[in-house]
C-alpha positions as CSV (number, residue, x, y, z in Angstrom):
1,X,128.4,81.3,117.3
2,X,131.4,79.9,119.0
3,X,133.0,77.3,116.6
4,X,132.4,73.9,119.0
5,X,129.1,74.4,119.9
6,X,127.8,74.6,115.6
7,X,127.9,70.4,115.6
8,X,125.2,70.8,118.7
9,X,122.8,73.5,117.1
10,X,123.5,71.6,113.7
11,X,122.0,68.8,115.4
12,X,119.3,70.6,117.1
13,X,117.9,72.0,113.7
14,X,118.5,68.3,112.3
15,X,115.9,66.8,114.9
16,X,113.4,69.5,114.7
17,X,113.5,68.8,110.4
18,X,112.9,65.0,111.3
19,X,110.3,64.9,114.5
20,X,108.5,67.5,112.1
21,X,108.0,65.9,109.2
22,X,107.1,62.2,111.3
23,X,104.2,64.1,113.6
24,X,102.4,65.5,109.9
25,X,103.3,62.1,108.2
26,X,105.8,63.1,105.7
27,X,102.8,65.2,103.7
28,X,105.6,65.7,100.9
29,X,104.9,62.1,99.7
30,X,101.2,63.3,98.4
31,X,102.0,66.1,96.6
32,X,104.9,67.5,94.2
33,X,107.3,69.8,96.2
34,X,109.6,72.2,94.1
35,X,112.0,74.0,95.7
36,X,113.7,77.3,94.6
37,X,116.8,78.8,95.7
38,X,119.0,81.7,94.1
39,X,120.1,84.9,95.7
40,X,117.3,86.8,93.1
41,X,114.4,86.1,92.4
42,X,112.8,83.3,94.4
43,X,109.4,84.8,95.7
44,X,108.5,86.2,91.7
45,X,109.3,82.5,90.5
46,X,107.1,80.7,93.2
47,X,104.0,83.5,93.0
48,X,104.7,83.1,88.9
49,X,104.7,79.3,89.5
50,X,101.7,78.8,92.0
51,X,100.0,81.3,89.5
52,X,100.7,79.1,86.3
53,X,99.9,76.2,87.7
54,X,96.7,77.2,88.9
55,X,95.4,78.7,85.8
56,X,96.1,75.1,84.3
57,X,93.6,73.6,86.6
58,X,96.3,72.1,89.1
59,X,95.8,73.8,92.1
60,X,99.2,74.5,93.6
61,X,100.5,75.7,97.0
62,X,103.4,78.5,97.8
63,X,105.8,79.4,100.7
64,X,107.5,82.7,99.9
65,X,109.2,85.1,101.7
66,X,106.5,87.7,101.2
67,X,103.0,85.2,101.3
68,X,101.9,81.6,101.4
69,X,99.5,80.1,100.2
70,X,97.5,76.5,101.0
71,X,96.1,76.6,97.0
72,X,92.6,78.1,98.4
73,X,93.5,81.1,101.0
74,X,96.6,83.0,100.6
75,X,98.3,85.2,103.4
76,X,100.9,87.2,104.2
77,X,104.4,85.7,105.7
78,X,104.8,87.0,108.9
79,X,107.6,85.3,110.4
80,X,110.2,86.9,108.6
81,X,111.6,84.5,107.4
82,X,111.7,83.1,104.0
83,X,112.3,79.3,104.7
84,X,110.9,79.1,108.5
85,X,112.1,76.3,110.7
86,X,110.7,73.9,113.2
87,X,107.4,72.7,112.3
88,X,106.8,75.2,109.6
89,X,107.3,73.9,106.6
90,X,105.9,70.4,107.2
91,X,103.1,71.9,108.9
92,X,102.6,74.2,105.4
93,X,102.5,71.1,103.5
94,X,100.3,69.4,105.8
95,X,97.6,71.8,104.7
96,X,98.5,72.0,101.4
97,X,97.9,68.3,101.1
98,X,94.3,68.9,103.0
99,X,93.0,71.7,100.6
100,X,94.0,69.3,98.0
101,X,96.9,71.1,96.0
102,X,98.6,69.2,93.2
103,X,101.8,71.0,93.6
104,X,103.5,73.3,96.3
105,X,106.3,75.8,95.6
106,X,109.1,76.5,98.1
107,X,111.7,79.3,98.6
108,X,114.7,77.1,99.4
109,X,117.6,79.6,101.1
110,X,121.0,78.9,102.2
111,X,120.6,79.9,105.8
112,X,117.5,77.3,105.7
113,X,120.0,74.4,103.9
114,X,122.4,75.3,106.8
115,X,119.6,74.7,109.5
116,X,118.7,71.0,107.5
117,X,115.2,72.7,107.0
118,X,114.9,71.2,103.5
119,X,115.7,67.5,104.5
120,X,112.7,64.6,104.8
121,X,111.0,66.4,102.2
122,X,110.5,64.3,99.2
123,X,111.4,66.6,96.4
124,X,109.8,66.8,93.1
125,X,112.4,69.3,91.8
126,X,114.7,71.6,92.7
127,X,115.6,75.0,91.0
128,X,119.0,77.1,90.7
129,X,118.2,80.9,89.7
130,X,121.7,82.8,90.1
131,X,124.0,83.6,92.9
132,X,125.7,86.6,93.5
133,X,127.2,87.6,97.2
134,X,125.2,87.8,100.2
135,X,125.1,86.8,104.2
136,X,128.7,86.6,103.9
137,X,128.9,87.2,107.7
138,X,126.2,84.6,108.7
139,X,128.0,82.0,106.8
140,X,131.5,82.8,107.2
141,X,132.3,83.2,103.2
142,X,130.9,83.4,99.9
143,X,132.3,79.9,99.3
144,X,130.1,78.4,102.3
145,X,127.1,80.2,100.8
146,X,127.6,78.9,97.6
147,X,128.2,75.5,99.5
148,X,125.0,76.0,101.3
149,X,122.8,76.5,98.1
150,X,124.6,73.5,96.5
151,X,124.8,71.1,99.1
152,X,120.3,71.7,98.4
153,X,120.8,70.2,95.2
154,X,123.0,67.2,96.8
155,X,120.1,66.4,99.3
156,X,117.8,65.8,96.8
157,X,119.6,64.5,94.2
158,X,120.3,62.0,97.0
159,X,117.4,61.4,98.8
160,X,114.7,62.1,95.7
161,X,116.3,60.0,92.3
162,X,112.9,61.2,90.7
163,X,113.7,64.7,91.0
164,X,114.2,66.8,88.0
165,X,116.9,69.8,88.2
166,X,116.6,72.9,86.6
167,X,119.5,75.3,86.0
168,X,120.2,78.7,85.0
169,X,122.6,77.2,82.4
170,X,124.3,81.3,81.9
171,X,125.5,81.8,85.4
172,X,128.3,81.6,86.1
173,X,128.3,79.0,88.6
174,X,125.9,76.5,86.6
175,X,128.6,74.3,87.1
176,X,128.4,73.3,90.4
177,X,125.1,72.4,90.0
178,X,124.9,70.4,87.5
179,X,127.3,68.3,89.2
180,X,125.5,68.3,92.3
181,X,122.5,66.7,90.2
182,X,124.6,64.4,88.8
183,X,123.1,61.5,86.3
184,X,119.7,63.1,87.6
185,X,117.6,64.3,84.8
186,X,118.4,68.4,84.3
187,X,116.8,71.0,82.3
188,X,118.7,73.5,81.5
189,X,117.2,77.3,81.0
190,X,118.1,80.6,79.9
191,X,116.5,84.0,78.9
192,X,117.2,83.0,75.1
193,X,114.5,80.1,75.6
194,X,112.1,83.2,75.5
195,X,112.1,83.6,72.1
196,X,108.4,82.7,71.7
197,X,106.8,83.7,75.2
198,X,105.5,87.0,75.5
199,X,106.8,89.5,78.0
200,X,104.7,89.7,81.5
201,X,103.3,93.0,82.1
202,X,103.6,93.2,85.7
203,X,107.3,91.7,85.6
204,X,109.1,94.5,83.6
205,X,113.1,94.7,83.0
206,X,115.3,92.1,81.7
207,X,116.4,90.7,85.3
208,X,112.8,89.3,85.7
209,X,113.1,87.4,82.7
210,X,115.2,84.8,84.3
211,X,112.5,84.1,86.9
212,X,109.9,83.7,83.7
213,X,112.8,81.2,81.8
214,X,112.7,79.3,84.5
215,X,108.8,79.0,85.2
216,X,108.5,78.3,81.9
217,X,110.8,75.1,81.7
218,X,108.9,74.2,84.8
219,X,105.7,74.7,83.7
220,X,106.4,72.7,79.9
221,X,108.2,70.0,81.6
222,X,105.5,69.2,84.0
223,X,103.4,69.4,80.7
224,X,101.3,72.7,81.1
225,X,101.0,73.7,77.0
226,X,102.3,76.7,75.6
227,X,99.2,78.3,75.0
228,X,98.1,77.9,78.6
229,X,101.8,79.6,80.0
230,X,101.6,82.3,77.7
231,X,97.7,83.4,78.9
232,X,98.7,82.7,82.5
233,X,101.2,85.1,81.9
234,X,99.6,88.0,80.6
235,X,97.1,87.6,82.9
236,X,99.9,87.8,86.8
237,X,99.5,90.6,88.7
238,X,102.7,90.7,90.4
239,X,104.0,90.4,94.1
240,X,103.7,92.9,96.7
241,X,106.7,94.8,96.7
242,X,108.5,93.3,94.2
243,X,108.7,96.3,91.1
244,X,105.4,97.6,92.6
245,X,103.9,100.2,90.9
246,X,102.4,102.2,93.8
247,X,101.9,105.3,92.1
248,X,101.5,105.9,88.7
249,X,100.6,109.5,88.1
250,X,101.6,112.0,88.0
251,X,105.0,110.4,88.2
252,X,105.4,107.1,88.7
253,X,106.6,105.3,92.6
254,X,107.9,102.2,92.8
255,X,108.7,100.0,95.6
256,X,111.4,96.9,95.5
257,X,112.7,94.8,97.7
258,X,116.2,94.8,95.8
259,X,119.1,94.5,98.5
260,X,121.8,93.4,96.7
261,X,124.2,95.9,94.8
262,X,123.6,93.5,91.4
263,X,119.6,93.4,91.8
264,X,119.9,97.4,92.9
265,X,121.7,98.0,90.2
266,X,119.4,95.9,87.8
267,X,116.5,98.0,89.4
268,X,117.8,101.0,88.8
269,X,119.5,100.4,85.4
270,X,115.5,99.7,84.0
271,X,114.1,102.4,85.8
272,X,116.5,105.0,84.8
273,X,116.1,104.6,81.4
274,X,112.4,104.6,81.7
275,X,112.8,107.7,83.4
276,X,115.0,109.3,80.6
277,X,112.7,108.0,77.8
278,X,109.7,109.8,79.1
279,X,112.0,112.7,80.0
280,X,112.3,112.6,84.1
281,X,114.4,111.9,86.2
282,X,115.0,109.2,88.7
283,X,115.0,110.0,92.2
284,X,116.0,106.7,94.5
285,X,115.3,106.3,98.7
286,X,117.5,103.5,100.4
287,X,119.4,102.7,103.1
288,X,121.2,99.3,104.3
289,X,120.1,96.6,106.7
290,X,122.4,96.6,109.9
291,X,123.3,94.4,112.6
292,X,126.5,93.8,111.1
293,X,124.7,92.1,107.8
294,X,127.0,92.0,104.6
295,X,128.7,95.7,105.5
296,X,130.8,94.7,102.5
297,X,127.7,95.6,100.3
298,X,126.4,99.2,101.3
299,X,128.9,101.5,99.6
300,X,128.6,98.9,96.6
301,X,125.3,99.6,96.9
302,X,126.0,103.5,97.0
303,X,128.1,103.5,94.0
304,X,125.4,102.7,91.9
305,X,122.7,104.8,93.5
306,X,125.2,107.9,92.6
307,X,125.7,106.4,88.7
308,X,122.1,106.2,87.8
309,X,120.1,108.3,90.3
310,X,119.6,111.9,89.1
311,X,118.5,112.7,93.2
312,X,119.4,110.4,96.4
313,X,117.9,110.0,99.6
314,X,119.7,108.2,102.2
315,X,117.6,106.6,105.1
316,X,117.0,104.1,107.4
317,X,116.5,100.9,106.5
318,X,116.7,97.9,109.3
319,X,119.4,99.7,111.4
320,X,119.1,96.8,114.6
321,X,121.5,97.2,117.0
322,X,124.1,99.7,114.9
323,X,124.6,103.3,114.6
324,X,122.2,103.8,111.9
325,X,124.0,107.0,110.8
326,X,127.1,104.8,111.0
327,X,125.7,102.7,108.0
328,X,124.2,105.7,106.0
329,X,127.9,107.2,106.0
330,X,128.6,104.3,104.5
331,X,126.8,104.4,102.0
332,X,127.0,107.4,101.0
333,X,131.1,106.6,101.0
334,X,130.1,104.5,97.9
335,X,128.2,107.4,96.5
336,X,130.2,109.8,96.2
337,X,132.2,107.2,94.0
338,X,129.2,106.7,91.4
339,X,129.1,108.9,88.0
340,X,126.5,110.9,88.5
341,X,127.8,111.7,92.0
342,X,126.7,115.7,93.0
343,X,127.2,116.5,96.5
344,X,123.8,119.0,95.9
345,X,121.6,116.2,95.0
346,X,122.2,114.2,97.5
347,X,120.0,114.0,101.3
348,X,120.4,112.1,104.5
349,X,116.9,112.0,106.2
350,X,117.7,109.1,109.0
351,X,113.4,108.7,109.5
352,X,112.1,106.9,106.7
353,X,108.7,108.4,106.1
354,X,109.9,111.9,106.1
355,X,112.7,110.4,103.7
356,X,109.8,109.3,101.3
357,X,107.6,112.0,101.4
358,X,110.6,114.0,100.1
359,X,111.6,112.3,97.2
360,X,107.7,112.5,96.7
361,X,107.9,116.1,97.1
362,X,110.6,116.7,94.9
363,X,109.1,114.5,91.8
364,X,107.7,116.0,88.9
365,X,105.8,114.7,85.9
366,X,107.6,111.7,84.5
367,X,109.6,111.2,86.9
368,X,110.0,108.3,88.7
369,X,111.0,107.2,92.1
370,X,112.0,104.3,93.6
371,X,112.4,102.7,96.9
372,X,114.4,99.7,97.5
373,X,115.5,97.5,100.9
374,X,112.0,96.8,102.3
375,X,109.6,95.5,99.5
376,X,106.3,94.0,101.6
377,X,108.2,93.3,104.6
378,X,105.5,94.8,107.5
379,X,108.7,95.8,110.1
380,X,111.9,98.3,111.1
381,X,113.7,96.7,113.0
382,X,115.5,98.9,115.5
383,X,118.0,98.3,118.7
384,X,117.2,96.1,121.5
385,X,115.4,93.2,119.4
386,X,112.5,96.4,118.8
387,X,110.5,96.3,115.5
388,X,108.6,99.1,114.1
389,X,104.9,97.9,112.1
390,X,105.9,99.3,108.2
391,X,104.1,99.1,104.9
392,X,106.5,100.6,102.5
393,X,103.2,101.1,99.6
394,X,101.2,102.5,102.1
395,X,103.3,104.5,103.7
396,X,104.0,106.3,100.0
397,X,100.2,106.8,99.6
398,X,99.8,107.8,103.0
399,X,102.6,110.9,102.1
400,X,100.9,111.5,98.6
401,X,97.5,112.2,100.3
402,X,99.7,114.4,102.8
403,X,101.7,115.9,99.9
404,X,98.5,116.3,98.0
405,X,96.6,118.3,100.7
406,X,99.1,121.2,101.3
């Protein structure tokens, strides 16, 4: 965007935020908003959340990036976007406030602090998960992303003196938020708080255990017992595409929406040693979103695809407008610089559902396979503003039943 005309759009996203949140009658004011932000992480927290909250009688409302949820119906997101603008997110607490929720749970994201989609919302709390590179081109630098995320904490440490702050007191940038939240009241969290919470079935590996941390400083300070946490976790089934277990015999398939070389890597630093234990191997599909979207980040990405993968298929992933080969050659650049990097285990199949029904093909027993970059998102999008209609899950079982038939 050409640098004089930002103040104008600024403004334009600014009006939309405030003419919103008069026409539904600032619904924020009758019931608690907590907003989420983080690079990682955000959609488990506010499912986990929603899901806590409602076991404990308090019926709670949720706006992720892969579903929302009024408390009483839930439905899949399908504006693709994780923090929509415009009316959206007044309009979702609107109805949160006529099914009658106690509480709604927001995915707060740095593109959406840009656009001033989190202002005249009174917030209840506001939560810092991690933060780790990413849109570096949309925003210009990391240091404006970081901005972005922080400047969420300055709103409503601003604009709601009731709010309490909770922060992921062991990353590395904790810092900047508790300053942010100033003299407001702050909870700090960390995966050491766990030391009496059991683990969640359906959120294996020791990144999700920041997400739980945090839900369960949430959920004790809003004074939800121990008891009542601990069966509420046992009992959450996951999110759709987030360390889905599609498959689970004969080998096991799982589908991620892990984009980012640190959650990829966390992904497939769990997985292969799952793999190993049961004495498999771990075969991984991905690709890398295009339309010039944090290039810095593929053959990062690559790298650790050829450390821990035992077998690599390269594919398409959301090419847009670029050479989709273009970004696969990429990748594969930061392959061939990962440990485990064999030239003879590693295939470029540009269409993704041949792609998957190849790593299917070549599992065996106990192995497992995993395919990260799409999650529950329901499109490819290709050139020309195009979008293809995807369901990564299905799409799997659809090429098991195939695989299973010849």
């Amino acid at each position: 965007m050409r640098t004089f005309l930002r103040p104008l759009f600024s403004l334009y996203h600014y009006l939309w935020a405030f003419v919103s949140a008069v026409f539904f009658w600032f619904p924020s004011r009758r019931v608690r908003v907590i907003g989420v932000t983080g690079t990682k992480g955000k959609t488990t927290t506010v499912a986990l959340l929603a899901h806590i909250f409602s076991e404990a009688g308090k019926r709670s409302a949720y706006l992720s990036s892969a579903y929302m949820s009024d408390g009483v119906s839930v439905s899949k997101n399908k504006t693709g976007n994780s923090m929509p603008g415009r009316f959206f997110i007044q309009q979702f607490l609107h109805h949160a406030v006529r099914a009658k929720s106690s509480y709604a749970f927001i995915e707060v994201t740095s593109q959406g602090a840009v656009q001033h989609r989190h202002k005249f919302i009174q917030w209840a709390g506001a939560v810092f998960l991690d933060i780790h590179p990413e849109h570096i081109e949309s925003h210009g630098s990391f240091e404006k992303y970081l901005h972005a995320k922080v400047s969420f904490f300055a709103y409503v440490q601003k604009h709601s003196p009731r709010a309490i702050f909770y922060i992921h007191k062991n990353d590395s940038y904790a810092d900047k938020f508790i300053q942010a939240a100033q003299k407001s009241k702050k909870v700090l969290f960390g995966v050491e708080d766990l030391y009496d919470v059991p683990d969640v079935p359906a959120l294996p590996g020791e990144f999700n255990k920041i997400n739980i941390s945090a839900v369960y400083a949430i959920a004790r300070e809003e004074g939800i017992s121990h008891d009542v946490i601990a069966r509420a976790l046992q009992s959450f089934t996951g999110v759709s595409g987030r360390m889905e277990f599609v498959i689970r015999e004969p080998f096991e398939v799982v589908v991620d929406y892990a984009h980012t070389p640190e959650s990829v890597e966390a992904v497939y630093i769990f997985l292969q040693k799952r793999a190993h234990d049961r004495k498999g191997k771990l075969i991984c599909v991905l690709g890398s979103a295009g339309g010039g979207r944090d290039t810095w980040k593929r053959p990062a990405m690559g790298k650790h695809a050829g450390t821990y993968s035992d077998e690599i298929i390269l594919t398409n992933e959301d090419p847009w407008d670029e050479d989709p080969r273009g970004i696969i050659d990429a990748i594969y650049e930061g392959v061939k610089t990962g440990k485990q990097y064999n030239e003879n285990h590693v295939c470029i199949i540009m269409d993704r559902k041949e792609a998957i029904t190849k790593a299917l093909s070549l599992a065996r027993e106990k192995d497992v396979v995993v395919l990260t970059g799409k999650g529950s998102e329901s499109w490819i999008h290709v050139a020309n503003g195009k979008k293809i209609s995807w369901s990564e899950s299905e799409t799997v079982r659809e090429a098991m039943r195939e695989i299973s038939r010849n």
